[in-house]
NUSE-144253 format. One record per residue (C-alpha): x, y, z; residue in one letter. Coordinates in steps of 0.05 Angstrom, whole numbers, plus 5000, padded with zeros to 4 digits. Layout:
XYZA/...
! end
This chain:
227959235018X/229158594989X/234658045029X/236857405005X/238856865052X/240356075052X/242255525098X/249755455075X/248554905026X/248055254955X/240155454962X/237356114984X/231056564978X/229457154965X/225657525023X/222958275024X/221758575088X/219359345101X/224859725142X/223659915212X/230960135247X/234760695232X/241660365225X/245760905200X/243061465248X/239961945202X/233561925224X/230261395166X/228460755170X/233660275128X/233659665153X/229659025178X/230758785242X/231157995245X/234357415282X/240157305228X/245756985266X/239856415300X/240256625378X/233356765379X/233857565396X/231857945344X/238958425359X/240958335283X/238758745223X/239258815146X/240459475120X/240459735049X/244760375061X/246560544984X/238260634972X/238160054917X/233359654955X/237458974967X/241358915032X/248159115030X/250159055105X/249158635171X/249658875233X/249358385286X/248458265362X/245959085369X/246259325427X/241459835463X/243460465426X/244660145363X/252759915367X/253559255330X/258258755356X/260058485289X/258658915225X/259158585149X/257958905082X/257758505013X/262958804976X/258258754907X/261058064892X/255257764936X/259957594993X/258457845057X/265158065091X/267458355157X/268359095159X/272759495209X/269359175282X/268058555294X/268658035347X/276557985332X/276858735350X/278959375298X/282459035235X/289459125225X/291559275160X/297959515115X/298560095070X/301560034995X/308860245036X/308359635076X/306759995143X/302259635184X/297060015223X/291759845282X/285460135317X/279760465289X/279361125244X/279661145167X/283860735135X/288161035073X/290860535039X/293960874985X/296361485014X/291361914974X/289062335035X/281761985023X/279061425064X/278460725030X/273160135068X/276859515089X/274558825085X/276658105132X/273057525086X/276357085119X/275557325187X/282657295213X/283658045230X/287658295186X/284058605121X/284358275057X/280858755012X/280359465003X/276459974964X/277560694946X/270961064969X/272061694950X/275961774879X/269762024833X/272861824770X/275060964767X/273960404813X/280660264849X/281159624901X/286359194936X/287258484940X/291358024979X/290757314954X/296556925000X/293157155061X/300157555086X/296658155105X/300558555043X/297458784975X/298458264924X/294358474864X/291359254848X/284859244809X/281459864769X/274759934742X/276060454684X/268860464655X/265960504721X/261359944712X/263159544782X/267458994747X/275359114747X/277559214677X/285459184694X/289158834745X/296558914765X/300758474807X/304658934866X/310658774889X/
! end
């Protein structure tokens, strides 16, 4: 699995490390366990979880049967953002009708019936992107861009190719 990492100031390297923890509980190893938030316990790890071979989440401060405190995925735009626990608790977030919801569970943003993964870039509890998991046919997310907690913009990937192709303010 390969991991890239830098200091915070525009560098970074590429690392590749052979996977030793089950993250995910299935039984294989996917991920490397390391010291990636620098408290000198090796209770972190870098898992590659959608089999492509880069890292694509971070759990860290594990605990004994494998919780993570904090939990981040890059969203495929190379950003590594919170996910639904974290040291700020279960995110709150707000479906397309406005109602705001709390605590842990799927989230359904849309109302579709299937679940959709939440994001906190900016760490402040309250998601600020969302992604439909489940749809099978385009790639639909979320955005809010003032930072309100509300849906600002709607994005769709129509040729499936990970980049939105349309975007659509909400009201």
């Amino acid at each position: 699995m390969d991991y890239c990492l830098g200091p915070g100031d525009g560098t970074a390297a590429m690392f590749s490390g052979r996977p030793d923890f089950d993250l995910d509980g299935n039984g294989e190893f996917d991920s490397v366990r390391i010291d990636f938030d620098g408290d000198g316990v090796f209770d972190d790890a870098l898992a590659d979880l959608d089999g492509d071979g880069l890292a694509d989440h971070a759990a860290l401060d594990l605990d004994d049967d494998g919780t993570a405190e904090s939990l981040y995925t890059d969203d495929g735009s190379g950003t590594w953002a919170m996910t639904s626990i974290g040291p700020v608790g279960p995110l709150r977030w707000f479906s397309l009708d406005g109602a705001e919801h709390t605590g842990e569970g799927p989230a359904d943003v849309d109302g579709d019936g299937s679940p959709d993964r939440l994001f906190d870039v900016d760490r402040d509890g309250v998601a600020d992107r969302a992604l439909r998991t489940t749809d099978g046919t385009a790639g639909v997310g979320w955005v809010d861009t003032d930072g309100d907690g509300r849906w600002d913009v709607k994005l769709i990937d129509t040729d499936g190719d990970g980049s939105a192709d349309d975007a659509t303010a909400l009201d």
